[in-house]
ZADREN-651861 format. One record per residue: residue in three letters; residue number from 1; x, y, z of N, C-alpha, C in turn. Coordinates in steps of 0.1 Angstrom, whole numbers. Each point is the difference from the previous one (the first is absolute). Layout:
BEGIN
<dokol "ala"; NUM; <X; Y; Z>; <X; Y; Z>; <X; Y; Z>>
...
//
This chain:
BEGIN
<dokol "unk"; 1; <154; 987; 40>; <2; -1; 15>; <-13; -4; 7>>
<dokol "unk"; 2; <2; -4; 10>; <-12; -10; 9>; <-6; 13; 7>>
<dokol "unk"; 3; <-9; 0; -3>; <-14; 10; 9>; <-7; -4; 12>>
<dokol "unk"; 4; <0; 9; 8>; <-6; -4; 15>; <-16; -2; -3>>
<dokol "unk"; 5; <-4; -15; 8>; <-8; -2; -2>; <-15; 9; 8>>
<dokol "unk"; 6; <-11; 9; -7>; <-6; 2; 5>; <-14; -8; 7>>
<dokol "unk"; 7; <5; 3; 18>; <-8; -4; 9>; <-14; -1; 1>>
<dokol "unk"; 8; <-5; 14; -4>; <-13; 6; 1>; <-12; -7; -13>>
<dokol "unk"; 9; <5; -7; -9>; <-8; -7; -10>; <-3; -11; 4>>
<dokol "unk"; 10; <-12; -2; -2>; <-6; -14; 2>; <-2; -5; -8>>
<dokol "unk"; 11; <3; -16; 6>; <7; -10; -13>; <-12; -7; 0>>
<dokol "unk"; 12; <-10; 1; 6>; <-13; -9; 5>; <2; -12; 7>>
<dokol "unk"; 13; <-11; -6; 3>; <0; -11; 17>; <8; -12; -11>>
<dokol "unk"; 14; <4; -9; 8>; <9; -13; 1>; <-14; -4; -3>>
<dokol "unk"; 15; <5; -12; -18>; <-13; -7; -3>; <8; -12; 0>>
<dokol "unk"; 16; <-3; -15; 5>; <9; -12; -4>; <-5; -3; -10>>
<dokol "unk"; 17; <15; -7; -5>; <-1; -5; -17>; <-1; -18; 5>>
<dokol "unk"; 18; <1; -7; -11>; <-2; -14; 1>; <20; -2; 0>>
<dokol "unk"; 19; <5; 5; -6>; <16; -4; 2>; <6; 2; 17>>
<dokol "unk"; 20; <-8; 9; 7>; <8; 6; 7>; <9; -5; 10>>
<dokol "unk"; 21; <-4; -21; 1>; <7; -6; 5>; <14; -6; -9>>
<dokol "unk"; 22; <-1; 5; -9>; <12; -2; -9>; <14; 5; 8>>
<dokol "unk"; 23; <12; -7; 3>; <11; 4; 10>; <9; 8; -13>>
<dokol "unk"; 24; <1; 9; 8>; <8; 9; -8>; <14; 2; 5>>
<dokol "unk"; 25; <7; 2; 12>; <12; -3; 7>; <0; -15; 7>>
<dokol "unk"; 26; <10; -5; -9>; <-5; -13; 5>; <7; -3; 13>>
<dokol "unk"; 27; <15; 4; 1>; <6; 2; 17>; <-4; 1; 8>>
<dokol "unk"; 28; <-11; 15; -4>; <-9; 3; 18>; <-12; -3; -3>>
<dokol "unk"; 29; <-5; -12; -9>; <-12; -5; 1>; <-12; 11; -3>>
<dokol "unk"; 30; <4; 13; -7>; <-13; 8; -2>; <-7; 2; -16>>
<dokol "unk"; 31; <-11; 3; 6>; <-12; -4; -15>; <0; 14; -5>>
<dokol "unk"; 32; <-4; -2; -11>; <-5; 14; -9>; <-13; 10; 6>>
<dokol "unk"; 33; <-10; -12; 8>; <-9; 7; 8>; <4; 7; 9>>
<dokol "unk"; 34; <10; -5; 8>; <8; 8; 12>; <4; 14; -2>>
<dokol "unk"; 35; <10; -1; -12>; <9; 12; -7>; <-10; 12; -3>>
<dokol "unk"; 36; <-16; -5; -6>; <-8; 9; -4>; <-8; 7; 15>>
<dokol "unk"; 37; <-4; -8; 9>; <-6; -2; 12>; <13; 17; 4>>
<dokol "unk"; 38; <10; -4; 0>; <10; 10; 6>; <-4; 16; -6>>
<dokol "unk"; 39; <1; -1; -16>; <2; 12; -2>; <-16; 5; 3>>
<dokol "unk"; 40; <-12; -7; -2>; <-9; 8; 7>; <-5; 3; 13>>
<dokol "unk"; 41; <17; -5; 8>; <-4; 5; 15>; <13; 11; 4>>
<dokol "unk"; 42; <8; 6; -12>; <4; 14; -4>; <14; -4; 1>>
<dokol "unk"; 43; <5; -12; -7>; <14; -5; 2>; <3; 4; -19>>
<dokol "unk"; 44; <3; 15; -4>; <1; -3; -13>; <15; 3; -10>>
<dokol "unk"; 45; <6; -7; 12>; <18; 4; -8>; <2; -12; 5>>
<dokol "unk"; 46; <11; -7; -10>; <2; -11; 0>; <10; -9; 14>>
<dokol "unk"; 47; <5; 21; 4>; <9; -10; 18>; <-11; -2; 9>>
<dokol "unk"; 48; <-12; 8; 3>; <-11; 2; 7>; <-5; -16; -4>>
<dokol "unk"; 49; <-4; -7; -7>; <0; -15; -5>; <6; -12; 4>>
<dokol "unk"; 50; <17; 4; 2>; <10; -9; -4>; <-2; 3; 18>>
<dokol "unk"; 51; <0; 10; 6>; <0; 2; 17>; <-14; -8; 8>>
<dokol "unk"; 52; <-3; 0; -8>; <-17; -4; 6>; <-1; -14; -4>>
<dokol "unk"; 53; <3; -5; -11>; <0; -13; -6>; <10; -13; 0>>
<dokol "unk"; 54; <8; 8; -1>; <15; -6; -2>; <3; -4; -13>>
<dokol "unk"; 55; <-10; 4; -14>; <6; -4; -7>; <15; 4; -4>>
<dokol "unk"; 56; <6; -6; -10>; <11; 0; -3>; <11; 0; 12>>
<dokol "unk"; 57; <-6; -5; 8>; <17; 0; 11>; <1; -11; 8>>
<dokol "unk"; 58; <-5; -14; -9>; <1; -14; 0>; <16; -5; -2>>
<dokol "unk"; 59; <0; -8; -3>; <16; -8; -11>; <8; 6; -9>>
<dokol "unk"; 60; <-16; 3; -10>; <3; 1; -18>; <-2; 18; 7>>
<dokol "unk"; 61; <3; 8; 13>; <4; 12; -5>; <-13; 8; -7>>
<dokol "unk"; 62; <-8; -3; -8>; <-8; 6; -5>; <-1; -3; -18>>
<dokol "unk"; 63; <13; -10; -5>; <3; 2; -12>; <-12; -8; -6>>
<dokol "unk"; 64; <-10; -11; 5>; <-9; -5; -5>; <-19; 7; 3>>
<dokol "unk"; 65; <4; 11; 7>; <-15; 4; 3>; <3; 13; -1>>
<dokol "unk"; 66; <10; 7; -1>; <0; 13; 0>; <-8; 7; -9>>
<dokol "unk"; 67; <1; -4; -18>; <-7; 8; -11>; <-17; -5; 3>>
<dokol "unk"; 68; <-2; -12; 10>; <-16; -2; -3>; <-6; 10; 12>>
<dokol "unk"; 69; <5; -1; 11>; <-1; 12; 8>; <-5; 12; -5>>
<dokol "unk"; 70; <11; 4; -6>; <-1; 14; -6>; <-11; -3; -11>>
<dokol "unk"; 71; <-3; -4; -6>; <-10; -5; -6>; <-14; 3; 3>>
<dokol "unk"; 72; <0; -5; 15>; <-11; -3; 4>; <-8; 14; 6>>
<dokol "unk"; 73; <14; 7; 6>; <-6; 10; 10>; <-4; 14; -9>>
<dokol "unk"; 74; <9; -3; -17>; <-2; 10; -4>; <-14; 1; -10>>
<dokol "unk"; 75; <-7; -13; -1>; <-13; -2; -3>; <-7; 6; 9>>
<dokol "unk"; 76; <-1; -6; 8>; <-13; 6; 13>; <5; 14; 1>>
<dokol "unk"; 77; <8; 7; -3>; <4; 14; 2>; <-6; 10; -11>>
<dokol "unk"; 78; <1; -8; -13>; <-6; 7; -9>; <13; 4; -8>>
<dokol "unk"; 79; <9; -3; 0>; <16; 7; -3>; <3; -8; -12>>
<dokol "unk"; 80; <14; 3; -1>; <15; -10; -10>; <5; -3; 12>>
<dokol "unk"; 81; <2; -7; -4>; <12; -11; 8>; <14; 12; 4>>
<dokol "unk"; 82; <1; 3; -12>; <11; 13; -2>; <0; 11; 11>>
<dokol "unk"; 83; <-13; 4; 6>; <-3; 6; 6>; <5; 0; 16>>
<dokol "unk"; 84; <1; -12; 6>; <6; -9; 12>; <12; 2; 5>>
<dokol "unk"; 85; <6; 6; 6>; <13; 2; 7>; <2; -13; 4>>
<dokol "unk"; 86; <13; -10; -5>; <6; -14; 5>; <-3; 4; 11>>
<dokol "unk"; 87; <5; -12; 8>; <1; -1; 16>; <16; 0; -2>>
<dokol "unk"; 88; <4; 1; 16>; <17; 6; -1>; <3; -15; -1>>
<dokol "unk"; 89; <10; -3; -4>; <8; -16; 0>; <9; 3; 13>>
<dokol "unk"; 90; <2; -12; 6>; <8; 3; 12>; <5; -19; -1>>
<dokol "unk"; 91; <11; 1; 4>; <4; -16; 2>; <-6; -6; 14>>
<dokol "unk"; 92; <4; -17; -5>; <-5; -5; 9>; <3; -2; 14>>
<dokol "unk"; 93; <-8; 5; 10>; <10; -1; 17>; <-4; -18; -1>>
<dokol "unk"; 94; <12; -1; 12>; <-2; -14; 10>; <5; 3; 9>>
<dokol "unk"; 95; <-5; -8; 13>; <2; 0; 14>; <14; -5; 1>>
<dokol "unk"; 96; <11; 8; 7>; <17; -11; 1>; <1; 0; 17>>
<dokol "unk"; 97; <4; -9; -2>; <4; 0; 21>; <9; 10; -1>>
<dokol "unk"; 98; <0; 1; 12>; <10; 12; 7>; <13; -5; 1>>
<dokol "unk"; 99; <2; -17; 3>; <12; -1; 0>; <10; 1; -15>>
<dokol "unk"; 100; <-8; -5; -11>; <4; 3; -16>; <8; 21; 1>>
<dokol "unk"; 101; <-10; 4; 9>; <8; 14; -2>; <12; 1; 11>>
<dokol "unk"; 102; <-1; -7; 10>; <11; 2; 8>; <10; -7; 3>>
<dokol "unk"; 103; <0; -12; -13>; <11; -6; -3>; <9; 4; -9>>
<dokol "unk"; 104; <13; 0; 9>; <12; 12; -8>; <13; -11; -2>>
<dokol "unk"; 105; <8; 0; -11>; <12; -6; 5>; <10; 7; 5>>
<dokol "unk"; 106; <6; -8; 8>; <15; 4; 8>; <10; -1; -6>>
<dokol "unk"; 107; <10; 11; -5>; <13; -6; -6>; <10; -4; 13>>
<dokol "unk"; 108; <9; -9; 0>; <8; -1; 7>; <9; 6; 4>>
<dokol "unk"; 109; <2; 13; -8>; <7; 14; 3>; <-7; 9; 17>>
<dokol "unk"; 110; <-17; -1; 0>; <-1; 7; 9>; <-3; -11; 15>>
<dokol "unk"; 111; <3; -8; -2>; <-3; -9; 14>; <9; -2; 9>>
//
């Protein structure tokens, strides 16, 4: 089972790597430096991430960045991957006009 991550350990200061411009969600345009940048400014669960970053809640949903993510955050953490509580899946919203909801048909019975 997933263990809550403890707060009070220090993971040491944010060092840049030479990849860090490497894009890791390619949807919302974020780098590996970003993702790292995050967890050592105390973002270390992967919705805390996905809220702050947006990764995985592009197009592809998360299905093309989701395992490098987790990947990533659970390096700079010092962890398993295993260790990581998913982020919740939730489907995709879109904006519908009001009229789409308040268009009803009439049967000819009640007119």
């Amino acid at each position: 089972m997933n263990q809550i991550v403890d707060r009070s350990r220090d993971i040491g200061e944010f060092v840049p790597q030479p990849d860090d411009d490497m894009l890791v969600c390619r949807c919302e345009e974020v780098t590996k430096g970003e993702i790292r940048k995050a967890v050592h400014d105390g973002m270390w669960t992967i919705t805390e991430i996905r809220r702050y970053l947006r990764t995985g809640m592009g197009l592809c949903q998360g299905q093309t960045c989701a395992r490098l993510v987790k990947g990533i955050v659970a390096r700079e953490l010092g962890i398993s991957p295993a260790q990581l509580e998913p982020a919740t899946a939730r489907s995709p919203m879109r904006p519908i006009e009001m009229k789409v909801l308040g268009k009803e048909e009439v049967s000819d019975t009640w007119q």
